[in-house]
N, CA, C and O atoms as a GROMACS GRO file, in nm:
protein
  416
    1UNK      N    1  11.178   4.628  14.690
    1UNK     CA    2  11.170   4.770  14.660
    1UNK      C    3  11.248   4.854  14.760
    1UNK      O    4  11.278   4.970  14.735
    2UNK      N    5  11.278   4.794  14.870
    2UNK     CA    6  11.363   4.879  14.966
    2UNK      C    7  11.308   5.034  15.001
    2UNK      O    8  11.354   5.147  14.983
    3UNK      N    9  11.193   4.983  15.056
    3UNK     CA   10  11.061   5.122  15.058
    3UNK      C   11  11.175   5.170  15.183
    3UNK      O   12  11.201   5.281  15.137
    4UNK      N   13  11.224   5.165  15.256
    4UNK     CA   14  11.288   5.217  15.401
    4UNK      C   15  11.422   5.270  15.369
    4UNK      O   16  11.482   5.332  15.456
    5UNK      N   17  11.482   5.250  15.238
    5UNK     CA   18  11.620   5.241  15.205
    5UNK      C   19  11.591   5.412  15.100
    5UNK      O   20  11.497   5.479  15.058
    6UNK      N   21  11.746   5.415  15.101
    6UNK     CA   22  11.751   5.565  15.004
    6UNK      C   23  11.716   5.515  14.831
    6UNK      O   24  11.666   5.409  14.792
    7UNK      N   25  11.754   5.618  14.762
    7UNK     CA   26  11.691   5.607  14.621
    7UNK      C   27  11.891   5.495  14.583
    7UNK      O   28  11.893   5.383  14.531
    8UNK      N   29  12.017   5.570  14.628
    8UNK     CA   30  12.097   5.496  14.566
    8UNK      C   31  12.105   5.328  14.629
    8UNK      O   32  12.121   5.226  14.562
    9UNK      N   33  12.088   5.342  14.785
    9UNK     CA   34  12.066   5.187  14.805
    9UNK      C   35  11.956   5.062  14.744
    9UNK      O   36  11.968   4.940  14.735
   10UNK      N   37  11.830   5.172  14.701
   10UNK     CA   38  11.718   5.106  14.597
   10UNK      C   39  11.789   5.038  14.483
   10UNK      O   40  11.829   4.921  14.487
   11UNK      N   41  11.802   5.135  14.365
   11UNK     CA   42  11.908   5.158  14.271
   11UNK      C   43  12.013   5.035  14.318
   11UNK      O   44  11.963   4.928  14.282
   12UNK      N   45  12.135   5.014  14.381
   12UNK     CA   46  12.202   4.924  14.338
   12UNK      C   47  12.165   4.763  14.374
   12UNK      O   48  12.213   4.664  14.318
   13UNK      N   49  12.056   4.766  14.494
   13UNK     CA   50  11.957   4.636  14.497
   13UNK      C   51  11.930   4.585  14.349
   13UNK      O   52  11.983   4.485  14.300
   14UNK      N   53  11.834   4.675  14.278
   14UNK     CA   54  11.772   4.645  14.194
   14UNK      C   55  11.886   4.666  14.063
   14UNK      O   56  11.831   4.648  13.954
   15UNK      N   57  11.966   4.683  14.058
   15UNK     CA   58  12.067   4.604  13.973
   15UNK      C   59  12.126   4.466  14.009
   15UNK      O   60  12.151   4.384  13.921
   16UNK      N   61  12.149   4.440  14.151
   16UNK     CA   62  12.191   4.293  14.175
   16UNK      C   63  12.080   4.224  14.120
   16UNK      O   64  12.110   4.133  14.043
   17UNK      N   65  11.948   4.248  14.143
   17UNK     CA   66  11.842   4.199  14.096
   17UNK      C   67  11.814   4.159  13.947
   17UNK      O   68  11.741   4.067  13.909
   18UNK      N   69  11.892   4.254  13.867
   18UNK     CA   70  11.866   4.239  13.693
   18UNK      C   71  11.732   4.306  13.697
   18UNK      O   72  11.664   4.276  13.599
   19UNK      N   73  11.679   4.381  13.776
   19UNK     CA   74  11.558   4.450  13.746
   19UNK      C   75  11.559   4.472  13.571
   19UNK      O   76  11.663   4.478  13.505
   20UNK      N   77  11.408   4.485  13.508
   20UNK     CA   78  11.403   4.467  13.382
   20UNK      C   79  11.369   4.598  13.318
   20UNK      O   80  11.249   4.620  13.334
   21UNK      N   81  11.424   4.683  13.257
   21UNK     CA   82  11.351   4.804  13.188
   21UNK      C   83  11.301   4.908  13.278
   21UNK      O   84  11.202   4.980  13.285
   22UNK      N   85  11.467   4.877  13.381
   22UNK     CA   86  11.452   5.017  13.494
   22UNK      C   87  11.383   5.132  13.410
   22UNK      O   88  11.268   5.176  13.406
   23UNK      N   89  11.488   5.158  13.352
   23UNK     CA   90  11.464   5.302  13.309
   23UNK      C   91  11.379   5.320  13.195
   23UNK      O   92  11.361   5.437  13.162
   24UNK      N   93  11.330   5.244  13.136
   24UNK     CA   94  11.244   5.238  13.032
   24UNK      C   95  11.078   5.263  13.083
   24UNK      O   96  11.050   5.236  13.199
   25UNK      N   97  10.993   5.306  13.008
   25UNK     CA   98  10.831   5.320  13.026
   25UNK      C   99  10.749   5.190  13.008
   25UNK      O  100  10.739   5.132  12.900
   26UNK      N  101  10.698   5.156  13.109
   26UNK     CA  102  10.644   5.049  13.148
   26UNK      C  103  10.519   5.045  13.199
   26UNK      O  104  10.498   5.148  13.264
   27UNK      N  105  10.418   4.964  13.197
   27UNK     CA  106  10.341   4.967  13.325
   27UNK      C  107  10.380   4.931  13.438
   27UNK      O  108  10.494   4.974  13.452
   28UNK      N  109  10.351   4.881  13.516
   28UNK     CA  110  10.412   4.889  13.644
   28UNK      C  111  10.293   4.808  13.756
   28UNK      O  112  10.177   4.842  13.779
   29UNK      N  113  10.359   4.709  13.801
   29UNK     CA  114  10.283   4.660  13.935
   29UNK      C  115  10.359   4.624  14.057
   29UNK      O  116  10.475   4.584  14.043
   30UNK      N  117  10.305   4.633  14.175
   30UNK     CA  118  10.388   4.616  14.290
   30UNK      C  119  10.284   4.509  14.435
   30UNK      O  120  10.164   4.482  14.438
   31UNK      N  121  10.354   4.488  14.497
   31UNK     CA  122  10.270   4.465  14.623
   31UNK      C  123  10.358   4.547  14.724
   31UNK      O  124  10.475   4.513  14.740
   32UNK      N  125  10.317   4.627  14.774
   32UNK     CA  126  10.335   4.687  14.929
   32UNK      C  127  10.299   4.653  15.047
   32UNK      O  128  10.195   4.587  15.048
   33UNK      N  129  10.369   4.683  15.204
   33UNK     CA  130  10.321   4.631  15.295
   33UNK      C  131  10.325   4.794  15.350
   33UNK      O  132  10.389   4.893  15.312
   34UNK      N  133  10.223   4.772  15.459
   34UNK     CA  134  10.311   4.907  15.612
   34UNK      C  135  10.295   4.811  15.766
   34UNK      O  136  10.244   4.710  15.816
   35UNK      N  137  10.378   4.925  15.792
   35UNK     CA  138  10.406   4.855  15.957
   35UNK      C  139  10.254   4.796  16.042
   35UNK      O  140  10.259   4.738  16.150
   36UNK      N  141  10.156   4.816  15.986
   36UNK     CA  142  10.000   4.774  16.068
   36UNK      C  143   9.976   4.648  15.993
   36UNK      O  144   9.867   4.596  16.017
   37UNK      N  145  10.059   4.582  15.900
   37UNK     CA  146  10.013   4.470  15.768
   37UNK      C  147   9.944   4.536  15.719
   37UNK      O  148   9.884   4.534  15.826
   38UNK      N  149   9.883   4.600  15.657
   38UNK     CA  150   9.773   4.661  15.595
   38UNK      C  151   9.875   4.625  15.403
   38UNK      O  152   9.983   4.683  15.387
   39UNK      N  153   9.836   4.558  15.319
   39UNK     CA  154   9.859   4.537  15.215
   39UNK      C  155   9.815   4.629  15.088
   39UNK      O  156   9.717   4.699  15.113
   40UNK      N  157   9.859   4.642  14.982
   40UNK     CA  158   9.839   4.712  14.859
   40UNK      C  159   9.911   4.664  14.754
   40UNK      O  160  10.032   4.653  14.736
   41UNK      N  161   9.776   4.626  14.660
   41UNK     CA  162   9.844   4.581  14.500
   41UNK      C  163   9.829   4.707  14.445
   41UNK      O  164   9.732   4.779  14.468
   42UNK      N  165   9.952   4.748  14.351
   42UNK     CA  166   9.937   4.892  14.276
   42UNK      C  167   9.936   4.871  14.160
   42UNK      O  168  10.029   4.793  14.146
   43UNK      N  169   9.895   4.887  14.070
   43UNK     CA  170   9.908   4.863  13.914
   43UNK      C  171   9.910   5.033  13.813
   43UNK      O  172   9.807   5.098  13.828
   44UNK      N  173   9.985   5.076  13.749
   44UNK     CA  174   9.970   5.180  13.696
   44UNK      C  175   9.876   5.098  13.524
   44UNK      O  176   9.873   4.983  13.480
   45UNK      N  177   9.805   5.252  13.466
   45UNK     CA  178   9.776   5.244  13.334
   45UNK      C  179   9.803   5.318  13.276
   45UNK      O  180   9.734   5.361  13.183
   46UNK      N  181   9.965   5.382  13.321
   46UNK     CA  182  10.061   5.449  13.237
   46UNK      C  183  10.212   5.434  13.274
   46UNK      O  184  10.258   5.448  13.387
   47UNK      N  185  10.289   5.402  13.150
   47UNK     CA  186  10.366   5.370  13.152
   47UNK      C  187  10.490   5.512  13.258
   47UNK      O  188  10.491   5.634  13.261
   48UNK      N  189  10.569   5.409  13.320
   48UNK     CA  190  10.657   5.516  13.410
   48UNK      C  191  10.786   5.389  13.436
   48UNK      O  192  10.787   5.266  13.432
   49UNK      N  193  10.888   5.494  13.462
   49UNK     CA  194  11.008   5.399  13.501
   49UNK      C  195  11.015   5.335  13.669
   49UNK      O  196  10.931   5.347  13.758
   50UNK      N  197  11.120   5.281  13.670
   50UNK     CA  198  11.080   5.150  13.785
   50UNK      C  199  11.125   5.305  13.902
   50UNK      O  200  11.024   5.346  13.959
   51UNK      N  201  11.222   5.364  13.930
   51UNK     CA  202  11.219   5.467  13.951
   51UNK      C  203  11.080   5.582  13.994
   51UNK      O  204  11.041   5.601  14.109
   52UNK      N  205  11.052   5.613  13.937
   52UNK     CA  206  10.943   5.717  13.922
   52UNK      C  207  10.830   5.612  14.004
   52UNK      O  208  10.800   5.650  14.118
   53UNK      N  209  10.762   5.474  13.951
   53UNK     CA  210  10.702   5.385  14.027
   53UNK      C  211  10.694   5.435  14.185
   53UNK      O  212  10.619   5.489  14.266
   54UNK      N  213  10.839   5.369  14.168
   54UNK     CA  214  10.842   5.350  14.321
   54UNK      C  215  10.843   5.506  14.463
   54UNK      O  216  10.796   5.522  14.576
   55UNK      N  217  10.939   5.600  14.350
   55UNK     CA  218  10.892   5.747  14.431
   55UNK      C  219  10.749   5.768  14.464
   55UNK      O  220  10.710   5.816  14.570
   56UNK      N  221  10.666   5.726  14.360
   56UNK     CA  222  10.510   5.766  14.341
   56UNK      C  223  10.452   5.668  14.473
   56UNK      O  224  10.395   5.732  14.561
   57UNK      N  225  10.460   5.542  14.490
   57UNK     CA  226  10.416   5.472  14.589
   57UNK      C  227  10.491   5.537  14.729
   57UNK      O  228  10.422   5.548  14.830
   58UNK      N  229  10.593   5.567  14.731
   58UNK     CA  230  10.638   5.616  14.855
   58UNK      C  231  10.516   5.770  14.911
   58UNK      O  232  10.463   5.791  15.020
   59UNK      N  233  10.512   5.840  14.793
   59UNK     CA  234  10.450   5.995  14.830
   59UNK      C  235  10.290   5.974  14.871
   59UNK      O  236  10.215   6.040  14.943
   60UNK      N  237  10.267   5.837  14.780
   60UNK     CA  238  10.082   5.822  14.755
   60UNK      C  239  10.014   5.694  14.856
   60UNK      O  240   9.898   5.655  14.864
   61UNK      N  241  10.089   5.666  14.899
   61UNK     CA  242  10.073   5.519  14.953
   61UNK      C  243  10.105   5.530  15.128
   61UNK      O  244  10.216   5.562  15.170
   62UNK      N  245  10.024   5.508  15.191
   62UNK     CA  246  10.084   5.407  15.366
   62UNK      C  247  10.121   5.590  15.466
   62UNK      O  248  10.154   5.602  15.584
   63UNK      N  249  10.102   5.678  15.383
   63UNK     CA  250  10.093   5.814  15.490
   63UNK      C  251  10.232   5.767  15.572
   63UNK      O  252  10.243   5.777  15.695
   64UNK      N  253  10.336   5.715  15.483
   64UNK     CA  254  10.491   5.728  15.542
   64UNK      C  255  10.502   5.609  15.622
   64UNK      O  256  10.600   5.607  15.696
   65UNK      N  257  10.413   5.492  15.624
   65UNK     CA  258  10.415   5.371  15.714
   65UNK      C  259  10.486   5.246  15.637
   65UNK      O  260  10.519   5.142  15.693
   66UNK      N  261  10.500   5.268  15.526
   66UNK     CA  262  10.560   5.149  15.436
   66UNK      C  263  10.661   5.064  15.518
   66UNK      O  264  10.728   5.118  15.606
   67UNK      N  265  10.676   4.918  15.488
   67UNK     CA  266  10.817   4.906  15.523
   67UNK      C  267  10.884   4.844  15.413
   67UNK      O  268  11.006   4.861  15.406
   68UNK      N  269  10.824   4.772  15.323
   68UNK     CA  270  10.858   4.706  15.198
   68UNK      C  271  10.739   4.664  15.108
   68UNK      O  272  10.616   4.662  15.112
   69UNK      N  273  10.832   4.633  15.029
   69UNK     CA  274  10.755   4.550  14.856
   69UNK      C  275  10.790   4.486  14.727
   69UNK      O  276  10.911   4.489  14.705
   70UNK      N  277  10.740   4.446  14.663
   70UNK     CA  278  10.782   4.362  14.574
   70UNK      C  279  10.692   4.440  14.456
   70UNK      O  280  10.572   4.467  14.447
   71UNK      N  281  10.827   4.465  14.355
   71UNK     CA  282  10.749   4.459  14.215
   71UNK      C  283  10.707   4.345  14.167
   71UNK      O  284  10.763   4.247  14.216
   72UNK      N  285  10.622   4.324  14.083
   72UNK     CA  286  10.573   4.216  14.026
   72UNK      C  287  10.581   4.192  13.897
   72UNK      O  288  10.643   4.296  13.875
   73UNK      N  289  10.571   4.139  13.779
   73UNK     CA  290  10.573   4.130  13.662
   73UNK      C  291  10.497   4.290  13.587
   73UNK      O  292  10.397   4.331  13.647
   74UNK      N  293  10.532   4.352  13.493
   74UNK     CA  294  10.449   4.477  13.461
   74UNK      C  295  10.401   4.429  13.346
   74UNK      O  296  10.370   4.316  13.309
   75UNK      N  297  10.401   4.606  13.260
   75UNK     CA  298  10.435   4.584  13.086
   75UNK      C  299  10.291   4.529  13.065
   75UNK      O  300  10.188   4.573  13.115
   76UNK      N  301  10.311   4.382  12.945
   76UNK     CA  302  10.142   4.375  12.926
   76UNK      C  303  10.079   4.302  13.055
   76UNK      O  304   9.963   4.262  13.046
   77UNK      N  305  10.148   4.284  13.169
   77UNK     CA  306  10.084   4.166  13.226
   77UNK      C  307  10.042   4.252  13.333
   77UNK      O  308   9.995   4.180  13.421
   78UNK      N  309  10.038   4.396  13.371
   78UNK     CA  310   9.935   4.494  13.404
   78UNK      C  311   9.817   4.518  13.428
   78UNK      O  312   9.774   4.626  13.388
   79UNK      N  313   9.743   4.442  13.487
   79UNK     CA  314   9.553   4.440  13.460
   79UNK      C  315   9.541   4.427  13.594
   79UNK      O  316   9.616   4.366  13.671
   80UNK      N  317   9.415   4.504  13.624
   80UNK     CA  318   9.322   4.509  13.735
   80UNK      C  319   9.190   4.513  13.709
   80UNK      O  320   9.159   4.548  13.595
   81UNK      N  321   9.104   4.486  13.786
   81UNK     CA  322   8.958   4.549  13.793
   81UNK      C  323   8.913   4.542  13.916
   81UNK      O  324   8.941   4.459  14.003
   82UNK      N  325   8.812   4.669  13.921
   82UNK     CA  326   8.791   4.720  14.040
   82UNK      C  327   8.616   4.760  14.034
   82UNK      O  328   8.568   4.808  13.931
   83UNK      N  329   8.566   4.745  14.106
   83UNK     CA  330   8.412   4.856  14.080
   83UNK      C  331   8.458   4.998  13.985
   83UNK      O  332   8.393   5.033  13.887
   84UNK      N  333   8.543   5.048  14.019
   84UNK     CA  334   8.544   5.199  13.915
   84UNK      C  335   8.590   5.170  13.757
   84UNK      O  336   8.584   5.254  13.667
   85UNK      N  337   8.638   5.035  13.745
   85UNK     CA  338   8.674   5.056  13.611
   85UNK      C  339   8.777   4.913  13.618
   85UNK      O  340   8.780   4.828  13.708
   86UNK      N  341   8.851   4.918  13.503
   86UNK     CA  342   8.947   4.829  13.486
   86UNK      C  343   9.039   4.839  13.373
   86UNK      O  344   9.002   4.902  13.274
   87UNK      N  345   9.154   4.785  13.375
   87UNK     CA  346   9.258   4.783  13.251
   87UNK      C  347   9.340   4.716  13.265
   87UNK      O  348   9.416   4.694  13.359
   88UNK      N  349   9.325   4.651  13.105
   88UNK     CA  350   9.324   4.488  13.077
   88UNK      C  351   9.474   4.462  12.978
   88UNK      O  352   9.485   4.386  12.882
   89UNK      N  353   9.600   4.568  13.047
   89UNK     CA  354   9.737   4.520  13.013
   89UNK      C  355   9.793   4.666  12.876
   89UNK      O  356   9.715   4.750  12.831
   90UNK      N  357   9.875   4.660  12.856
   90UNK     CA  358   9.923   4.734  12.780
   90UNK      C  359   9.931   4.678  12.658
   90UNK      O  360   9.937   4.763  12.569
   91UNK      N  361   9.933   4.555  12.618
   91UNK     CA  362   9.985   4.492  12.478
   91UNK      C  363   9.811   4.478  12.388
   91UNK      O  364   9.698   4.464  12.435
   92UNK      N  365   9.866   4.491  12.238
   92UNK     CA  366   9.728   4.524  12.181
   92UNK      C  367   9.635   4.400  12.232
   92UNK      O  368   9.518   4.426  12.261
   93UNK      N  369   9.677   4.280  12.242
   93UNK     CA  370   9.600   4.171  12.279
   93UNK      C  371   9.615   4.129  12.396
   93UNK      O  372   9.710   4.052  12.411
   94UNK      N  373   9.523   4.165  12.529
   94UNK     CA  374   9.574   4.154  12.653
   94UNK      C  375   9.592   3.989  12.679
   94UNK      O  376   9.539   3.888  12.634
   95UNK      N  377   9.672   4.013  12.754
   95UNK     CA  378   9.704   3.869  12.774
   95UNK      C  379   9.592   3.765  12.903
   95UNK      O  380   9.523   3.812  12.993
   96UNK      N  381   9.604   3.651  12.875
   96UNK     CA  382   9.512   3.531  12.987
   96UNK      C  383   9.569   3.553  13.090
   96UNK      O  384   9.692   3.558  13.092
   97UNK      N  385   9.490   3.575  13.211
   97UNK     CA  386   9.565   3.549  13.357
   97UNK      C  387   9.554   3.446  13.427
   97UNK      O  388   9.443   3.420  13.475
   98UNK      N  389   9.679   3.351  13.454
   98UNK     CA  390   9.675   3.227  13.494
   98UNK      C  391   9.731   3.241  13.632
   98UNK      O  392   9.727   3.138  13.699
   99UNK      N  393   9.772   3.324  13.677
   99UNK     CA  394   9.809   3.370  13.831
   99UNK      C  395   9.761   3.507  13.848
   99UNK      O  396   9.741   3.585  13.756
  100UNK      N  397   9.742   3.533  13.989
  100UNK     CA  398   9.661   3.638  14.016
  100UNK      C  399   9.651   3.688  14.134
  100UNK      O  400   9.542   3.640  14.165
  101UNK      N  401   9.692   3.763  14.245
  101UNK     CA  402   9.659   3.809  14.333
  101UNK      C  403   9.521   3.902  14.346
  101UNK      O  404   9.481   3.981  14.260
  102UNK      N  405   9.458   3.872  14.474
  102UNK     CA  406   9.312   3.916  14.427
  102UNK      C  407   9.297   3.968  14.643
  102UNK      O  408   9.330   3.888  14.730
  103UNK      N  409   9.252   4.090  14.671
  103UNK     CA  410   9.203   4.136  14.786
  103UNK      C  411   9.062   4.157  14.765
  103UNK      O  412   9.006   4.208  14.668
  104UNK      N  413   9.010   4.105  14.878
  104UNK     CA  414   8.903   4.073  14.861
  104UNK      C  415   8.813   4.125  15.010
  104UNK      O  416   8.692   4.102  15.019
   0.00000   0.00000   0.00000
């Protein structure tokens, strides 16, 4: 994600990358780090571009401590649950989760 880098050095990373449906509406998941390790899985339950994502984690996330991250698979494969609630992918039939990052 090049959390430390500008929006055009982001941008042409994530074209060497083949990033998938930059610009398209997606769900969206990431893992983040900040400079203390302190970790964050993000998952949206509205669709936004890879773009917009990643501005949003920069403004909402780490109080400016970020140093990097990794998007992760989005779209239907989107699901979390939490004590407040949960949401179980974008596609009408959510999909099985056979891998999983889990903080605990």
């Amino acid at each position: 994600m090049k959390l430390g880098s500008s929006e055009a050095a982001w941008k042409t990373q994530a074209t060497k990358e083949n990033i998938q449906n930059a610009d398209g509406a997606a769900c969206r998941s990431a893992a983040v780090y900040n400079n203390t390790k302190n970790l964050w899985l993000v998952v949206t339950d509205t669709k936004t571009t890879a773009a917009k994502f990643r501005a949003d984690i920069l403004e909402k996330i780490g109080l400016g401590t970020l140093v990097d991250g990794i998007m992760l698979d989005g779209s239907g494969s989107s699901q979390y649950k939490v004590a407040e609630g949960y949401y179980s992918g974008s596609d009408a039939m959510p999909r099985k989760v056979y891998q999983m990052m889990a903080l605990r």
